[in-house]
C-alpha positions, -999 to +999 in steps of 0.1 A: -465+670-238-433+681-229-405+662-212-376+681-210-376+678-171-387+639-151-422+644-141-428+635-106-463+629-104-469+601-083-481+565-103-516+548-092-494+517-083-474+536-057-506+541-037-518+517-012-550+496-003-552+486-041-574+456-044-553+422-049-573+418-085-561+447-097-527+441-088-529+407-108-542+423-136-516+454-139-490+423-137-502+398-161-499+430-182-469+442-175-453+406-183-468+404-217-453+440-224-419+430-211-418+396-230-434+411-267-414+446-261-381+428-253-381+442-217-369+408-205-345+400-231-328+435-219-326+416-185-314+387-195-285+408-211-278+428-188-276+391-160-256+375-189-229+405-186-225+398-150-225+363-145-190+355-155-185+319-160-205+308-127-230+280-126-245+285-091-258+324-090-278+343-064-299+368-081-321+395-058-347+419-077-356+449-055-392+459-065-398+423-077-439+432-085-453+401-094-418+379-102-422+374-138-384+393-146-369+365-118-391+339-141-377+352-173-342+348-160-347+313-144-362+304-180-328+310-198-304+300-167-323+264-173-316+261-209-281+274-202-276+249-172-270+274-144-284+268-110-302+303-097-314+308-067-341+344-069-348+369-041-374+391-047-384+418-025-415+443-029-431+467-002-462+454-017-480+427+003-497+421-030-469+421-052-453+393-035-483+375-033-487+378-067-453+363-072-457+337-048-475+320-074-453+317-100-450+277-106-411+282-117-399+297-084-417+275-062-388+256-048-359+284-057-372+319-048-374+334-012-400+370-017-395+399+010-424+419+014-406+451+027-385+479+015-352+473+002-334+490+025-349+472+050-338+438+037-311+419+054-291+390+040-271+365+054-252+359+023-250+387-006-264+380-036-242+378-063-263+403-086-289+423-077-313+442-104-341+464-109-369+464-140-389+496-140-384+506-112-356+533-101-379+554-121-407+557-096-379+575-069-367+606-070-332+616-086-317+619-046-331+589-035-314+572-065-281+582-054-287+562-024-304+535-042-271+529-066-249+531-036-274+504-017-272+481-047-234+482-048-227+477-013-252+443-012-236+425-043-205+403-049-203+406-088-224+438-095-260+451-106-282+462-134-306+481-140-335+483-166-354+513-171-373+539-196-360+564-218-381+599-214-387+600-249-426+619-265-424+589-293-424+564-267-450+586-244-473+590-272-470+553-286-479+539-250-503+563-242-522+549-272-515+513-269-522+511-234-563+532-240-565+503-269-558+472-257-555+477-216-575+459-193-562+478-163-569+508-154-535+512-135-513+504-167-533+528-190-525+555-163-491+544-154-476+533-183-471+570-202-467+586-168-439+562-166-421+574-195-426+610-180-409+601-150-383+582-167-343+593-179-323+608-205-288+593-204-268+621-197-289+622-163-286+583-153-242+590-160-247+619-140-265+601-113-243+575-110-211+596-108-226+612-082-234+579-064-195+576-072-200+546-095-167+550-118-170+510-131-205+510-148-220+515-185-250+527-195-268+521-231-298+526-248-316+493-259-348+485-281-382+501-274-367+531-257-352+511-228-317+517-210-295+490-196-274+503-167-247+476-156-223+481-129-196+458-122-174+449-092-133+458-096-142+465-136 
């Protein structure tokens, strides 16, 4: 298959009306993938760089799915003795209730079932961040996406996403018929990679979004970390 262009074919997870089972399922999967593939150590980096020396941190995840990158984060903020209080907002009614149960966030997490746009906070979070998910909108709506991410933070945001790379396609594609469970990951997860960047076209994006203060690298298992930070 060719990807010398993003595909925008639209993911099975983007539709509604899909049964709260199957939700749980493509979650529980996507957690193990992110915590054996180093997907949430590549968070954890990218929150680490951003942080600064504060103790008390308001974190926000816009397309939150089912919590487990705000877990992984509240993990290592524990062992490192940081107080975080998590956001997590998700236009998926199922998502969220997904990530309601999440034993960690119990007492620290407050989970928006809307669109980000649409969220409104009191305070700003001090960092807000993405995990695969910029790459289910289109490159215009990014634009606005970056610019929305700036504007809501005090300290800056990150984001963690896919390299469109026919190694990583192929590899996934395989993995995912082999040892999937869900039928939404084994149709997602390659279409994923189709629809995710190069890096020349996530720099491009985000000088168009007019973000002059931000990095962007390429990280284990054909991952990039995009960081943008406040008066950098």
């Amino acid at each position: 298959m060719k990807l010398t262009n993003r595909s925008y074919d639209k993911e099975l997870l983007d539709a509604y009306g899909i049964p709260f089972e199957d939700i749980r399922q493509n979650m529980a999967e996507l957690d193990f993938i992110n915590t054996w593939l180093g997907g949430h150590g590549i968070s954890i980096r990218g929150f680490q760089q951003l942080i600064q020396n504060k103790k008390n941190i308001t974190l926000c995840e816009i397309g939150c799915g089912g919590g487990d990158n705000l877990v992984a984060i509240a993990k290592w903020c524990i062992k490192k003795n940081i107080t975080v209080q998590c956001i997590g907002i998700d236009i998926k009614k199922e998502c969220i209730d997904v990530a309601k149960l999440q034993p960690l966030l119990q007492n620290n997490a407050q989970w928006l079932n809307c669109d980000y746009v649409e969220a409104k906070f009191i305070t700003k979070p001090d960092i807000i961040f993405s995990s695969l998910f910029c790459h289910h909108f289109s490159n215009e709506e990014l634009i606005s996406q970056f610019q929305w991410m700036q504007q809501n933070c005090t300290l800056g945001f990150f984001i963690n996403d896919l390299q469109r790379n026919t190694i990583a396609y192929h590899l996934i594609k395989m993995l995912s018929r082999l040892f999937s469970r869900s039928y939404l990951v084994k149709h997602d997860a390659p279409l994923s990679v189709a629809r995710g960047f190069h890096k020349t076209e996530l720099i491009n994006l985000l000088q168009k979004a007019g973000m002059h203060n931000s990095d962007v690298s390429r990280k284990w298992a054909f991952r990039y970390l995009l960081i943008y930070k406040h008066g950098a």
